[in-house]
N, C-alpha and C positions, 0 to 999 in steps of 0.2 A: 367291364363298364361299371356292373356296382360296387365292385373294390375299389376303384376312382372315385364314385362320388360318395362312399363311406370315408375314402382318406381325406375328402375335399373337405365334410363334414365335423370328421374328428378334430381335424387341423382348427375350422370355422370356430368348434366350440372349447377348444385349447386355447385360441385367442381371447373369444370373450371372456373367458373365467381369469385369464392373466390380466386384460383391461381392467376387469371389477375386482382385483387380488391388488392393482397397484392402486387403484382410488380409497381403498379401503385398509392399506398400511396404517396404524395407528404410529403418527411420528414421535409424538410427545412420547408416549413409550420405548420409543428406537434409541432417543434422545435421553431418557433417563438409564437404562439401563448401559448403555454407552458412558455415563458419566460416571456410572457406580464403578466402573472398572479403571476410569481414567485416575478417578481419587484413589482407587486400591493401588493403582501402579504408582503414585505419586508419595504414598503413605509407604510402602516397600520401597522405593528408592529413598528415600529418608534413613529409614535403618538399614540402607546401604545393603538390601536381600537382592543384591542385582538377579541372581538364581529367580525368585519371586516375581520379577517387575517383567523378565522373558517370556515366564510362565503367563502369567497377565496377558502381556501384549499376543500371548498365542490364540490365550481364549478369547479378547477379542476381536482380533483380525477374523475368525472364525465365525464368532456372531453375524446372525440373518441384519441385525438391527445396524450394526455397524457398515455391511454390505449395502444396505436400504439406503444409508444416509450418506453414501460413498460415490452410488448411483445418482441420486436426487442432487449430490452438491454440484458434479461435473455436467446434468444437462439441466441444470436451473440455472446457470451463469449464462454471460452473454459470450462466452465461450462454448458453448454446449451444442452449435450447429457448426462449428469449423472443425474440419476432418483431418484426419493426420495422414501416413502416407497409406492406410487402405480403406481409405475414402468414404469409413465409416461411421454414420453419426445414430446415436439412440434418443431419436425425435418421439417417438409416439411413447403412449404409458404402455402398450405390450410390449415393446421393445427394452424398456427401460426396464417391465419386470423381471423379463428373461433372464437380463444382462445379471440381474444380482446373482444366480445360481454359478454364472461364469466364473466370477470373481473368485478363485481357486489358487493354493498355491502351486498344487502338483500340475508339474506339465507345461507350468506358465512360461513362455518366452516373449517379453518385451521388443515391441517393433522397434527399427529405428525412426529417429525423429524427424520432424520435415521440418527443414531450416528455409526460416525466411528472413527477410533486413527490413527492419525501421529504423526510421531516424533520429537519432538525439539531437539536443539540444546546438551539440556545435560543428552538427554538420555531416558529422559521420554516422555511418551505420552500425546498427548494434543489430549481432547475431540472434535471431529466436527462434530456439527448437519448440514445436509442438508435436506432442506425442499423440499415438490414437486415442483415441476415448478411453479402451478398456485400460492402457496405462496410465491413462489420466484417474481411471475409478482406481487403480491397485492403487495410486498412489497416496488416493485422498483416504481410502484403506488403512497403509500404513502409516499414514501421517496421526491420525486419530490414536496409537498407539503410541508416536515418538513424540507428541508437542507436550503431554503431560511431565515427559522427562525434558524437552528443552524449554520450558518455564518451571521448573524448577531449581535447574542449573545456570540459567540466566544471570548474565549481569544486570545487576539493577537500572542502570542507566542505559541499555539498550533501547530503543524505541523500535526500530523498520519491524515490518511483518510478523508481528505481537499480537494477538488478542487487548483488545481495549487499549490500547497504547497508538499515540499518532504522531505529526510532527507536533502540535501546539505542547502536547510535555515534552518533548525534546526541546523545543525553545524557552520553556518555560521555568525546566531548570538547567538551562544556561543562564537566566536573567537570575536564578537564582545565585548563579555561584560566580556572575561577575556584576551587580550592583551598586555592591556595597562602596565605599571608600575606602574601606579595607581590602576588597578583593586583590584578587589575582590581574596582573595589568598585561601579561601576554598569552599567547593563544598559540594552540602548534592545531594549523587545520590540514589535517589527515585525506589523506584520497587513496584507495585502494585499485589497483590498476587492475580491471578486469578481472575482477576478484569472482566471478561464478564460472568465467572461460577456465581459470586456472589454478584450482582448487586442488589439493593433492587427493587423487584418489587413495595411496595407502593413508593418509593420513584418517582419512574418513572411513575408511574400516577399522583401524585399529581402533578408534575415540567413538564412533557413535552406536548406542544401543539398539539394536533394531538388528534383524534377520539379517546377515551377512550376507551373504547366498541372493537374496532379494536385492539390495543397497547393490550389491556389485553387476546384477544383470543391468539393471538401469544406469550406472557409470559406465558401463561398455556397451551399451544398448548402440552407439554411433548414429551417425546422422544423413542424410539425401539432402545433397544440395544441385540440384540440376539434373537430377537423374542419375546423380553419380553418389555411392556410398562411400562416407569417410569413417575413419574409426577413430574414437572418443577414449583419449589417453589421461585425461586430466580435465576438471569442471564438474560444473552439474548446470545442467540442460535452462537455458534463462526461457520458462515459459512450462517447465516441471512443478506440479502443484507442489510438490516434497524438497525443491530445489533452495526456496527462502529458506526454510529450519535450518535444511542443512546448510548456509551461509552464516545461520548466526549462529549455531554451535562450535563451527570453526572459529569463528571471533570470540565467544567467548573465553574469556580469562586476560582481555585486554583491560578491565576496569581494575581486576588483581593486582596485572603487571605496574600500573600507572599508582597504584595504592601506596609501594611501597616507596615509592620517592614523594610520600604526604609530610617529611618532617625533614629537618638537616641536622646538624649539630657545629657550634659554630665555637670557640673558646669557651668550651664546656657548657654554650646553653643549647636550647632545643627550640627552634624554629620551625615555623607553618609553611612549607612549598605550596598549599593552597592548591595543590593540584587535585582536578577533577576531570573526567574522562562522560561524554555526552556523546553517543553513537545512534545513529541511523541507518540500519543497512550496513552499506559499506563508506561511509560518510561517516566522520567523526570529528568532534574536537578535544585538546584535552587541553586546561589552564595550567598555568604556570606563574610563579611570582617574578620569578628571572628566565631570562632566555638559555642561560646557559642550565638550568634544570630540565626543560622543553628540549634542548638539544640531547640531553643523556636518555629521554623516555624517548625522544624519536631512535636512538640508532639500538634502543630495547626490543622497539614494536619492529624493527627490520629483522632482528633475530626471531624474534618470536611469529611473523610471517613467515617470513622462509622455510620455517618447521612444516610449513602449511601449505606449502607453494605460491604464497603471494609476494606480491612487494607494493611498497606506496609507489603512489606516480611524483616523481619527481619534479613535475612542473605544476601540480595542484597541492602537494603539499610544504606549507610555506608558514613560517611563526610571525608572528603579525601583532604589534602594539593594538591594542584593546581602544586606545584615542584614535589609531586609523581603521578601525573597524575589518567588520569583515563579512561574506556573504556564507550562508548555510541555508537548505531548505528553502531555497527560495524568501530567505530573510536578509535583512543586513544590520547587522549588532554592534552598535558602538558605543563607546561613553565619549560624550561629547565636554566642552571645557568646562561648563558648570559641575563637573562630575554626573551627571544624570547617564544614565545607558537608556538607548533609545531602541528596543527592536522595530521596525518598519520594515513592507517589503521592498526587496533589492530593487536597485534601477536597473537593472537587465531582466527580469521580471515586468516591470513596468510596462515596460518597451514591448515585451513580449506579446502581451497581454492588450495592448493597445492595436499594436499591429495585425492581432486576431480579430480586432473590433472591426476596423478598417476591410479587411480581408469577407468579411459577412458581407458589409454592409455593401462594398463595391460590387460580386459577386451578384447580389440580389438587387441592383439597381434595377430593376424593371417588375421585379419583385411587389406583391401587396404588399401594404404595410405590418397587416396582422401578421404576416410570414415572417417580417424585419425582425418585430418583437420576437415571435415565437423563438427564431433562431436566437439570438442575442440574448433572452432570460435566459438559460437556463447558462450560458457562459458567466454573464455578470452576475449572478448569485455564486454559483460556484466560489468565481475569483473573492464576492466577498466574503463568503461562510471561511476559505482558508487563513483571508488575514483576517478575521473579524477582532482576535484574542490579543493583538498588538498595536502599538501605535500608526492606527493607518487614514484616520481622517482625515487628516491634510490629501495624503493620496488619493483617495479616492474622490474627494473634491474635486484633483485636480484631473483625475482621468474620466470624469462626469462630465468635465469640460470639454474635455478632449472628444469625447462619444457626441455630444450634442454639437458640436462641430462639425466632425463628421457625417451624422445626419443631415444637420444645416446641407452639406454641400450633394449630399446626395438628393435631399428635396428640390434644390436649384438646379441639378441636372434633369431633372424628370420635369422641369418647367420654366424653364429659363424664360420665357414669354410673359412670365408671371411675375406679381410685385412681391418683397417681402410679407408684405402684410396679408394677401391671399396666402401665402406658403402656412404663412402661421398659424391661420385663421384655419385650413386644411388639415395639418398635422401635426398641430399643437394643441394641447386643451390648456382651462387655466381650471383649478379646484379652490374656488376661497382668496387667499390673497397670493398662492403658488400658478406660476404663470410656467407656459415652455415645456408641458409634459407632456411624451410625446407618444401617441395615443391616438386611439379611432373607434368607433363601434363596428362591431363586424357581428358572424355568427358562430357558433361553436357546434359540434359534429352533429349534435341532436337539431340543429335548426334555430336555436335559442336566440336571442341578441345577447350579448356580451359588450362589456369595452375592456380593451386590450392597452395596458400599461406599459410602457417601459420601466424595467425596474433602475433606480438609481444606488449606487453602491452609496452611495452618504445617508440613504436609508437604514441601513445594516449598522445596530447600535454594536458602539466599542465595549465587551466584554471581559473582565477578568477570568483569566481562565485557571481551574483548581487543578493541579498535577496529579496523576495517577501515582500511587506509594509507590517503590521500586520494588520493594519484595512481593507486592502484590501477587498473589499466584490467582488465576482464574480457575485451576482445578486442585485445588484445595480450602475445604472444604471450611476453613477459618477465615477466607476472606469473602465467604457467601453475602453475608448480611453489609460487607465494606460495598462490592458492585452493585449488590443489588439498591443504595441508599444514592451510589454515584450515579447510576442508569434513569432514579428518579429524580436527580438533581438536574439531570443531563433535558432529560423530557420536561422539564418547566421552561427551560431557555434553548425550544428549537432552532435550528439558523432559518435563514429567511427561505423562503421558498419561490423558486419559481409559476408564476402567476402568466400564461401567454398572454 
């Protein structure tokens, strides 16, 4: 009986000491020493010390500080309570301290992953593995060691899953390198068919730096779908913290391949193809002055998949005059007959995006009003902080319209017995000489009064947006003083924020 409640004891005060061990991590320290290492690997990959950048990434995969911040990124995400298939998650900070000692590479065997389906955009389901926890921390582990090497290997004109990089410079320099009157007048837009399903595993051993041994348990790691275990020949896992890098390691060297048809030679003179290469992910376009140049760099980039086990989708990739525009990122880029090029977002976006308005608002017809809003801000800001960098006042005008429409008819269902002018008088305010804002006072959790806004996207001012360099590296240690001047350019013109 006393050896029990000495073991109840020891256990009692093992916990509290791991409680006040994770409150008491000092991160900034975790975080700086982690960077010392990530510039050392990035500085030996330069002078080509591949031996060096190994050695590197050994000592810090091995770092407590590296583990600490491995831990913290996998249950700090809204990801950090979904369980993979041994339905284990590390909720509390004792749990979380333990875990860093786990993080080992002797002995490690990677579970397989729990496959689920959501749905895209046209309908179909798209496959996503989630790994346990503990592979989700090795991953975020060794990822800390491979991103100093794949931002430095980068092509410049990559954007998807980058540090400091988003869609608005991927749009930004498209407008760049088709404005002019002299640009480039067609466009070859690229689609990658299932480009993380089908990813060549040898190829990703041979080409990426990083622990063989480790890279290949997690490619064959396989997946549980229904209770039934499949085995993982080819991809890398869509829902793998380590899964993006290694998609855009694989693409990189499409901006090379695209480089070398920059000139022609034509009765001894030298000519501009004006080609340029703009990628996202697995989304791309590249320009062209003539079609039949666009046609030689598309059946390049087939070879140069194939290496890799991918191929373009056949029905998404399509070259396309620059006066009939085209859709990317949820944009749509055209020059119109004045020669002017207009980015605005796409009208299948549009539609989208309206039809989610709709979808709230019906939904919560019985619904407070305060609730209306609540739901709705924090969508309409959203939608506006993405277009806010392009031509999109007219749109958003017009889907202003389209929302207080919708309302309108939602107020008349909850009072059809009622005149206009009561509905108005009810859930509308006026402010000054702005009438039709739709609004209420209510309370907020402390008991307070508030009044509760709808926010109007034609609030959200049209900004110019500055492009990230393309060589820009984040862990090196020359572009410190370029981010850190961007970060506070960036923090003068926050996007708008949702207000309930």
């Amino acid at each position: 009986m006393k050896k029990r409640q000495l073991d109840e004891a020891q256990a009692k005060c093992a916990s509290s000491a791991a409680l006040t061990a994770w409150q008491t991590i000092n991160w900034v320290s975790c975080e700086k020493e982690v960077r010392k290492l990530q510039v050392r690997i990035v500085e030996a990959l330069k002078a080509n010390r591949i031996g060096k950048v190994k050695s590197l990434q050994r000592i810090l995969i091995s770092s407590f500080s590296a583990k600490a911040l491995a831990v913290r990124r996998v249950t700090s995400n809204s990801g950090g309570s979904t369980a993979g298939v041994d339905k284990e998650t590390w909720l509390t900070p004792i749990r979380r301290y333990k875990a860093i000692s786990s993080l080992t590479t002797r002995g490690y065997k990677p579970k397989p992953l729990r496959r689920v389906f959501i749905p895209k955009k046209n309908g179909k389901m798209r496959p996503l593995g989630i790994p346990t926890i503990k592979d989700r921390a090795m991953q975020a582990l060794f990822l800390m060691a491979l991103e100093p090497i794949a931002e430095t290997l980068a092509d410049g004109n990559s954007y998807g899953f980058r540090k400091y990089r988003s869609c608005a410079d991927a749009t930004d320099q498209i407008y760049k390198c088709l404005h002019k009157k002299t640009s480039a007048q067609w466009v070859l837009e690229g689609d990658i068919k299932g480009c993380f399903d089908h990813i060549s595993h040898e190829w990703l051993l041979d080409n990426v730096i990083i622990d063989k041994e480790m890279l290949r348990k997690w490619l064959k790691a396989g997946v549980i779908e229904k209770n039934v275990f499949h085995m993982t020949d080819e991809g890398t896992p869509q829902g793998g913290i380590i899964s993006p890098t290694l998609a855009n390691i694989t693409l990189d060297g499409m901006e090379a391949l695209v480089a070398k048809h920059s000139t022609r030679r034509d009765n001894g003179k030298t000519y501009s193809n004006k080609v340029n290469l703009v990628r996202y992910a697995d989304d791309f376009i590249v320009t062209g002055d003539t079609k039949e140049v666009l046609e030689e760099i598309k059946s390049e980039l087939i070879v140069f998949l194939k290496d890799r086990g991918l191929e373009l989708s056949e029905e998404k990739t399509l070259i396309t005059h620059i006066k009939d525009g085209f859709d990317f990122l949820g944009f749509n880029i055209r020059k119109y007959g004045n020669g002017m090029l207009l980015i605005k977002p796409s009208k299948k976006n549009q539609k989208k995006f309206a039809e989610s308005t709709h979808e709230v608002i019906y939904k919560m017809r019985s619904a407070k009003q305060t609730d209306v809003i609540g739901k709705l801000n924090p969508k309409i800001s959203g939608w506006a902080n993405y277009y806010r960098y392009v031509s999109s006042k007219e749109v958003f005008s017009k889907l202003d319209h389209i929302i207080f429409l919708q309302l309108r008819r939602w107020s008349i269902r909850r009072h059809h017995d009622k005149s206009l002018k009561w509905i108005e008088k009810k859930y509308w305010q006026h402010d000054g000489k702005r009438g039709w804002i739709f609004g209420t006072k209510g309370k907020d959790k402390k008991g307070k009064e508030k009044i509760y806004r709808l926010i109007q996207l034609t609030h959200t001012p049209i900004l110019r947006y500055t492009k990230i360099r393309s060589k820009a590296n984040p862990f090196d240690p020359r572009y410190d003083e370029y981010f850190k001047q961007r970060q506070e350019t960036k923090s003068r013109t926050r996007p708008l924020k949702c207000s309930a």
